[in-house]
N, C-alpha and C positions, 0 to 999 in steps of 0.2 A: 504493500500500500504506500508508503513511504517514499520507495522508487515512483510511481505512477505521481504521485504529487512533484515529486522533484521535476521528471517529463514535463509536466504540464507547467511549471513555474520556468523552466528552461524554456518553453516553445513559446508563452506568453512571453517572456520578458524579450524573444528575439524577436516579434512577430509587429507589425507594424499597426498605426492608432485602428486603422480602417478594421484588422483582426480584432484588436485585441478588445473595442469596440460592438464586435460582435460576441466575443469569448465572451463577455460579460453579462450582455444580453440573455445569451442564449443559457450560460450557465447561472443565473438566478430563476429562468423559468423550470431546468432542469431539478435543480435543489426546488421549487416549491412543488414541483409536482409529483418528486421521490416524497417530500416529507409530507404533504397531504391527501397521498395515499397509502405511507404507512400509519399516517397517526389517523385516519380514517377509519381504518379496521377494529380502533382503539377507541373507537366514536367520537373522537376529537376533529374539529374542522376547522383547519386553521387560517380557512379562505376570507373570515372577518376579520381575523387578527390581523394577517398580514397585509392586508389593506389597508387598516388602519393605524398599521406602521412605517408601511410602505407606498403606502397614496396620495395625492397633495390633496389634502381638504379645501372647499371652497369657505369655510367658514374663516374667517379671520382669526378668533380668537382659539380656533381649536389649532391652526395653523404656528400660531403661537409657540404653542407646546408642545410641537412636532416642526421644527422649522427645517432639519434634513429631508423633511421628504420634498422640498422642493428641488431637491438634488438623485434623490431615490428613486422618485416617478418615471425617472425618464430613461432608468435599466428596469421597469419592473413588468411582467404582462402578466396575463391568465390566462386567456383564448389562445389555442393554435394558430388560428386564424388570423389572430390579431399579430403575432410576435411573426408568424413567417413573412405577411404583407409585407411588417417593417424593415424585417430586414432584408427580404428580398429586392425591396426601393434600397436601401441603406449601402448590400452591396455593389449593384450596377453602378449608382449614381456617384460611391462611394471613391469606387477607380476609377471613374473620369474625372473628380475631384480632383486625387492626388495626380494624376496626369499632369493637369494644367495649374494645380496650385500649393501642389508638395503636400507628403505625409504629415508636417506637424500642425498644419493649418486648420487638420480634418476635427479635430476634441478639441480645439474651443470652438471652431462653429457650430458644432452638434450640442458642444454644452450652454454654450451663450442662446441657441434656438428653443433649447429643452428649458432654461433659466426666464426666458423672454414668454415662451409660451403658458409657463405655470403663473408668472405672474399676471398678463393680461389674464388668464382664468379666473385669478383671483380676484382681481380688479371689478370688471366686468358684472361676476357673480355678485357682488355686493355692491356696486351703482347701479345696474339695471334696475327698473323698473317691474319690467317682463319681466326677467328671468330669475325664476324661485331656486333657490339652496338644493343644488342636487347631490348626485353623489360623488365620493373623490374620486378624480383624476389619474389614470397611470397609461406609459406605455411612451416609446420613443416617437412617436410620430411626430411631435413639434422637434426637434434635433434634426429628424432624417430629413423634413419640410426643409431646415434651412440648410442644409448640406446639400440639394436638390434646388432651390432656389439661387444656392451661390455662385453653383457652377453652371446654373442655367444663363445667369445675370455675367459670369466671366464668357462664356463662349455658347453665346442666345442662337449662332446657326449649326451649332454642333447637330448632324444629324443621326438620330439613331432607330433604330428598330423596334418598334412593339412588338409580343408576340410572336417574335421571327415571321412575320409577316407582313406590317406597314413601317416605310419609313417617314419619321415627322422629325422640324429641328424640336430642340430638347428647351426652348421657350416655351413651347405650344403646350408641351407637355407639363409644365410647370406651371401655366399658365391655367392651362384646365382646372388643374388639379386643385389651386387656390380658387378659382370661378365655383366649382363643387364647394367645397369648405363653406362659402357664401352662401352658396343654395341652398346646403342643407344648416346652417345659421339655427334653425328652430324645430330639427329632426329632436329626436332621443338623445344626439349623443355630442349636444348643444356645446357643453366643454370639450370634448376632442375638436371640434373645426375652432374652438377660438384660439385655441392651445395653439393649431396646425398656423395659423395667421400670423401667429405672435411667432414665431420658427421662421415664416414665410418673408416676414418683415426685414427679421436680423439677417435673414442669409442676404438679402436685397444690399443693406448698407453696410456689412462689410464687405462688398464689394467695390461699392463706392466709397468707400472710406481710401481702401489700399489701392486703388487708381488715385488719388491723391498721395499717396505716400502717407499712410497713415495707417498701421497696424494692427488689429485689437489682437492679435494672437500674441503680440508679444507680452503686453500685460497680465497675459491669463499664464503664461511662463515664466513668468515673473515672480505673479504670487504664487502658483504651484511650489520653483523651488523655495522660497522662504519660508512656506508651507514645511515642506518636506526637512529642510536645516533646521524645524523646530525637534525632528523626530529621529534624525536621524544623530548616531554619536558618531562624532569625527576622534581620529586615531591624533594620540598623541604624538609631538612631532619635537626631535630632539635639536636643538641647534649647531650645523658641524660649523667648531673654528680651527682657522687654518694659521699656523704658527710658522715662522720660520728659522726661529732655534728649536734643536731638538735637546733634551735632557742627554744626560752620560747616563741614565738608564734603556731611555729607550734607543740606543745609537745601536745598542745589543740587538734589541730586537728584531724582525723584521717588516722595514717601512712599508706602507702604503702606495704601491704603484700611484702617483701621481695623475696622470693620463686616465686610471680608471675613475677615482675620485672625483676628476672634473667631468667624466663621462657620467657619472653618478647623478651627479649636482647639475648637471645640465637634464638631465631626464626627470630629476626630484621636480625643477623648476617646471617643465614643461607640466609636469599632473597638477602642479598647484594651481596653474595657469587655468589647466581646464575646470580644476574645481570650482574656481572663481568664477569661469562662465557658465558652466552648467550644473555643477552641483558633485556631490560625491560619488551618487547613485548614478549617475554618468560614466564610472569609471569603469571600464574592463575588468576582468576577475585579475587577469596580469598587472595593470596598474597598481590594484589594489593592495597585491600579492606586493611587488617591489614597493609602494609607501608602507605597508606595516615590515618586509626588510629594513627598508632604510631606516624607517623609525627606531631598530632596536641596536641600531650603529652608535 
C-alpha cells in the first residue's frame, strides 16, 4: 500500500497543472463514492455531510462558518454525469490552453473562475429579489467556464471539432455555451449558470489584462509560495569561511581541493538562487540531497 501511495505522489508531483487538476477532481469523487458506499451498508449516508462541508452555501452567514468551501466547491461532485461533462470540457479545452498560454497559467485561471463564480453565487443569492435560498453549490464548472473562455478570448478563430463530426471556431463554442447559462438563468439549477458567468467573466479579463502586460497568474504564485514558506521547514545552513592562513595543525592534515570548494559554492549559490525565486519545494530530490550535504560541511 505504501508503494502505491509513493507511485501516485511520484506521478502527481511530475504531472502537469492540467493532470494534476484532474487527479484531484476525479480523486475526491473517487474517495466519496468508496466511502458512501461502505458506510452505507452501515446505514450511515454521508451525502449531507459532505455537502455541507464541502459545498459553498448561499446563505451568508452559514458561509461564515465554512468559508473553505469557497475553495472546496470547485474539486467537489456527486453525479457521474456531472464530474465527467466537466472534465471532459476541462480536458480538450485544457491542452489548447496550455498550447497557447503555458502550463502555469492553467490553476489560477480555473481557481480565480471557481473563486469568481462562488462569489457572484453568493452575491446574487442574497440581493435578488426573485431568487429564494437554494441549495449549496459544488462542482468545477465555473473554473472549467473560464479556462474555456480564456482561450477562447486568446485564439477566438481557433477551429475545432465537435463530436468528431462538425467543425466550429472555438468563440462560437464559448459563446453558446454562456448564451445557455443565460437561458437557463431561472431552470432548477439557477446557481450553477450564475456560478458558470462568474468563471465566464474572469477567463474574458485575464485575457485582457495580459494583452496589456499585466499578469494575474503571477500574484496567485506569489501568494501560493508565501503560503507554502509558512509550512514548509527550510534546512539549516552553515556559513563556509575561507581563511588564508592555515594553523601548524591543520598543515598535517589533508586540505580541501580548492577548485572543488569553489565548484561547491558556486552550485550552493545557484539553489539558493532558485529558492528565492520559487520556493524550496521547487527543488529537485538532487538539489535537495546536495543542500542538506552541504549543510553538514
Amino acid at each position: 500500500m505504501a508503494d502505491i501511495v509513493d507511485s501516485l505522489k511520484q506521478q502527481f508531483s511530475r504531472a502537469n497543472w492540467l493532470n494534476r487538476i484532474l487527479y484531484i477532481n476525479v480523486g475526491v469523487w473517487v474517495v466519496f463514492i468508496v466511502a458512501n458506499a461502505i458506510l452505507g451498508l452501515a446505514g450511515i449516508q454521508i451525502d449531507r455531510y459532505s455537502v455541507d462541508i464541502l459545498a459553498i452555501p448561499s446563505d451568508t452567514m452559514k458561509l461564515l462558518t465554512r468559508p473553505w468551501t469557497l475553495f472546496t466547491y470547485m474539486f467537489f461532485h456527486q453525479g457521474f454525469r456531472h464530474i465527467l461533462f466537466n472534465m471532459l470540457i476541462l480536458f480538450f479545452t485544457g491542452r489548447i490552453f496550455m498550447d497557447f498560454l503555458g502550463d502555469k497559467r492553467l490553476l489560477p485561471v480555473y481557481f480565480y473562475g471557481g473563486l469568481a463564480g462562488g462569489i457572484l453565487f453568493v452575491i446574487l443569492y442574497n440581493i435578488s429579489p426573485v431568487i429564494e435560498a437554494g441549495a449549496p453549490m459544488l462542482g468545477a464548472s465555473a473554473g472549467v467556464m473560464a479556462v474555456l473562455v480564456a482561450v477562447a478570448t486568446k485564439v477566438p478563430n481557433l477551429t475545432v471539432r465537435l463530436f468528431f463530426l462538425f467543425e466550429v471556431k472555438l468563440w462560437i463554442v464559448a459563446a453558446v455555451l454562456v448564451l445557455l447559462d443565460f437561458a437557463q438563468m431561472n431552470s432548477s439549477n439557477t446557481g450553477g449558470h450564475i456560478a458558470h458567468i462568474g468563471g465566464a467573466i474572469i477567463g474574458y479579463l485575464y485575457i485582457r489584462q495580459l494583452d496589456r502586460g499585466v499578469d494575474w497568474s503571477n500574484g496567485f504564485w506569489n501568494i501560493s509560495r508565501r503560503i507554502g514558506g509558512i509550512f514548509e521547514r527550510k534546512p539549516k545552513l552553515r556559513t563556509v569561511h575561507r581563511t588564508s592562513k592555515r594553523s601548524k595543525s591543520s598543515s598535517t592534515s589533508r586540505p580541501m581541493s580548492s577548485s572543488n570548494l569553489t565548484s561547491d559554492q558556486k552550485r550552493m549559490d545557484e539553489i539558493l538562487d532558485k529558492i528565492k525565486e520559487n520556493g524550496y519545494d521547487k527543488l529537485s530530490k538532487e538539489e535537495k540531497d546536495f543542500l542538506f550535504q552541504f549543510s553538514k560541511k
